[in-house]
C-alpha positions in Angstrom: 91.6 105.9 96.0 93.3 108.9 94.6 92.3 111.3 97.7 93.5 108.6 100.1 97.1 108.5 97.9 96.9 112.6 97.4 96.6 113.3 101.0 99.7 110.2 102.4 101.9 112.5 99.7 100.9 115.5 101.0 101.3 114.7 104.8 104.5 113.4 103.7 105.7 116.1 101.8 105.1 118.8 104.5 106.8 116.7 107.2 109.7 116.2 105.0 109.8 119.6 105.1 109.0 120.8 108.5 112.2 118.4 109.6 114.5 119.5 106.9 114.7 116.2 105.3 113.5 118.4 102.2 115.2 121.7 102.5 115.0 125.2 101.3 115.5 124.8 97.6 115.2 121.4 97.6 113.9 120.6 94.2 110.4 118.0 93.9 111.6 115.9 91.1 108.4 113.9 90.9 109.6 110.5 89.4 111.9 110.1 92.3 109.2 111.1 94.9 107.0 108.6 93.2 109.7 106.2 93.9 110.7 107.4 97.2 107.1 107.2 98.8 105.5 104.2 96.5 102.6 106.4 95.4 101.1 107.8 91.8 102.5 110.9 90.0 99.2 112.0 90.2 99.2 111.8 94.0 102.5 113.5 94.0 101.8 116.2 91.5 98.0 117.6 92.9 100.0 117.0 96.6 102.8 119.9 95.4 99.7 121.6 93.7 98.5 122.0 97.1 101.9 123.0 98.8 102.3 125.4 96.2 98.5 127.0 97.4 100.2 127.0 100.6 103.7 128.6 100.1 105.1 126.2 101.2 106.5 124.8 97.6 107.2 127.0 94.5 107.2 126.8 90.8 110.1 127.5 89.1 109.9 128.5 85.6 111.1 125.4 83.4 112.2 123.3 86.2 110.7 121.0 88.5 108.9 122.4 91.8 111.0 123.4 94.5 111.0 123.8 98.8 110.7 127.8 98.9 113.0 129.6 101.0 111.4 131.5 103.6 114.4 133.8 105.3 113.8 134.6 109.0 112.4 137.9 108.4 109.8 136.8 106.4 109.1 134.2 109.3 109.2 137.2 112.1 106.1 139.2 109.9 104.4 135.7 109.3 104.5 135.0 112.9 103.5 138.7 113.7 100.3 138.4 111.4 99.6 134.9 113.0 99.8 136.9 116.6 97.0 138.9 115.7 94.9 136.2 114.1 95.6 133.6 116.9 94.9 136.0 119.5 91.1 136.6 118.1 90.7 133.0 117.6 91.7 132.0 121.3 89.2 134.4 122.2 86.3 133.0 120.4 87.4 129.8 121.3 86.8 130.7 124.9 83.3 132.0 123.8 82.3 129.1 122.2 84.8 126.1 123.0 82.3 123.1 124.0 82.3 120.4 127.0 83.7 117.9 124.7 86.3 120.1 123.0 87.4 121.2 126.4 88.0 117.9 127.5 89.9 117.1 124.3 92.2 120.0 124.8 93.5 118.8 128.0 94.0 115.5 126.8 96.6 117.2 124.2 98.3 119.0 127.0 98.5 115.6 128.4 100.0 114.0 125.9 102.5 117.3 125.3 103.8 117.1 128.5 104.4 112.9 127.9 106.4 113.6 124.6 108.4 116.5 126.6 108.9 114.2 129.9 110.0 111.5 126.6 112.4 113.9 125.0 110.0 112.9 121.5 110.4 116.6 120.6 109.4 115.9 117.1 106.3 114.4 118.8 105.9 117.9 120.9 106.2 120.0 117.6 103.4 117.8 115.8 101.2 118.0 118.9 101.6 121.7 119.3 99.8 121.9 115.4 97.3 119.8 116.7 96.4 122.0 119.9 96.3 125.2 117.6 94.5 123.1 115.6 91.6 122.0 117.9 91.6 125.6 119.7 90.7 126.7 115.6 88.1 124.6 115.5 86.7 125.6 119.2 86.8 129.1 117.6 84.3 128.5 114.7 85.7 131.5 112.7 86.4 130.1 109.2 87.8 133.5 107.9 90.6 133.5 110.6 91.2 129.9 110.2 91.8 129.7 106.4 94.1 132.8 107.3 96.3 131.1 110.1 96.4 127.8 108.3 98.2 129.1 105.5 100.5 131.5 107.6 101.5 128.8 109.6 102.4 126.4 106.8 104.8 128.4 105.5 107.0 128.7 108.5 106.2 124.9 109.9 110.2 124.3 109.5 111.3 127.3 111.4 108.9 126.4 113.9 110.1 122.6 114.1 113.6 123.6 114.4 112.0 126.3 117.3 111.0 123.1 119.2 114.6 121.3 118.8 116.3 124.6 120.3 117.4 123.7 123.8 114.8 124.9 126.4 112.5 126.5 124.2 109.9 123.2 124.5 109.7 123.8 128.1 108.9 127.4 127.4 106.7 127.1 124.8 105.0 124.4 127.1 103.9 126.9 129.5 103.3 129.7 127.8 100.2 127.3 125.7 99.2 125.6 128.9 98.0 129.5 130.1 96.4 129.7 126.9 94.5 126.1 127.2 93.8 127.4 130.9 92.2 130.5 129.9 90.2 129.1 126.9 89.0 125.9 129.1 87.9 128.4 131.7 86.3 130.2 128.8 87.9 133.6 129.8 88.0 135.6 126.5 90.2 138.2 127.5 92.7 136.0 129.7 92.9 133.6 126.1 93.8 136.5 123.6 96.7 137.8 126.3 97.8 134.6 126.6 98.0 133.4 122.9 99.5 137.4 122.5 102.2 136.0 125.2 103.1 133.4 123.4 103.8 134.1 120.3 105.6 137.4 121.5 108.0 134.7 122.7 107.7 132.5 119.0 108.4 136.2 117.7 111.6 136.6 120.1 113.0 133.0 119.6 112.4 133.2 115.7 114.6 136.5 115.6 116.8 134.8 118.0 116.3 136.3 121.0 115.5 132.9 123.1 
């Protein structure tokens, strides 16, 4: 049962995170996280283990683990290297994106647009990780997945407080609904402009531009 336990805390940790309920610099005392989520130390240490992998979390010398601070610069180059690898992976995706997975991505759309119409824009934020997500997995290029999946956990709170900022949902709504357009029609080239559209606007809105 300690995967099960491990993987709660760690789901739990990186939303805490992503909303700012943990902050930058937050430290990760475990006994109180233990107590806090009514899980093992063990599940709470290997779950920081993992965030640390990740960037998300850092080791301080010691002291307990804490919530690293990731400055908007650093988010701007993170999102800049994630342009580059989400592009390619939008256009294998189109290449190689199945019946079944094509019917699954518009069901996410769906589902976007209902937690937009809602106002559930913590709901939008989570599904927009799970589109990327599926649109990885359409890809089939491990290399570039292992790649994004880290860059993007390390700037999942700037990009949760993106989706808060008033009319960027909407935005950000349309720009992936070109790229879910492209990649269903399995247009290669249409999908890498697109993803390249839109996170030239995530780029923009993280330096403040949007």
């Amino acid at each position: 049962m300690a995967a099960p336990h491990r993987d709660a805390a760690e789901s739990r940790l990186r939303a805490g995170i992503a909303r700012g309920d943990l902050p930058p610099g937050y430290r990760l005392i475990e006994s109180a996280l233990v107590e806090s989520y009514g899980t093992t130390r063990s599940s709470i240490r290997l779950a920081i283990e993992t965030l640390i992998t990740e960037g998300l979390v850092e080791r301080v010398p010691n002291r307990s683990a804490r919530v690293r601070v990731v400055s908007r610069q650093e988010a701007v180059a993170i999102a800049e290297c994630r342009m580059v690898l989400e592009s390619l992976l939008a256009r294998r995706a189109a290449e190689r994106i199945t019946d079944e997975e094509i019917t699954v991505l518009r069901t996410q759309v769906g589902q976007m647009a209902r937690a937009l119409a809602e106002g559930d824009l913590a709901g939008y934020s989570t599904l927009i990780a799970t589109l990327h997500a599926t649109i990885r997995a359409a890809a089939r290029q491990p290399t570039a997945t292992e790649l994004v999946d880290r860059l993007a956990a390390q700037i999942v709170r700037h990009q949760f407080q993106l989706s808060l900022r008033p009319g960027r949902a909407p935005r950000s709504f349309a720009e992936l609904g070109e790229v879910v357009e492209a990649v269903t029609a399995r247009d290669p080239d249409r999908a890498d402009a697109a993803a390249r559209r839109h996170f030239r606007a995530v780029i923009d809105a993280l330096r403040g531009g949007d």
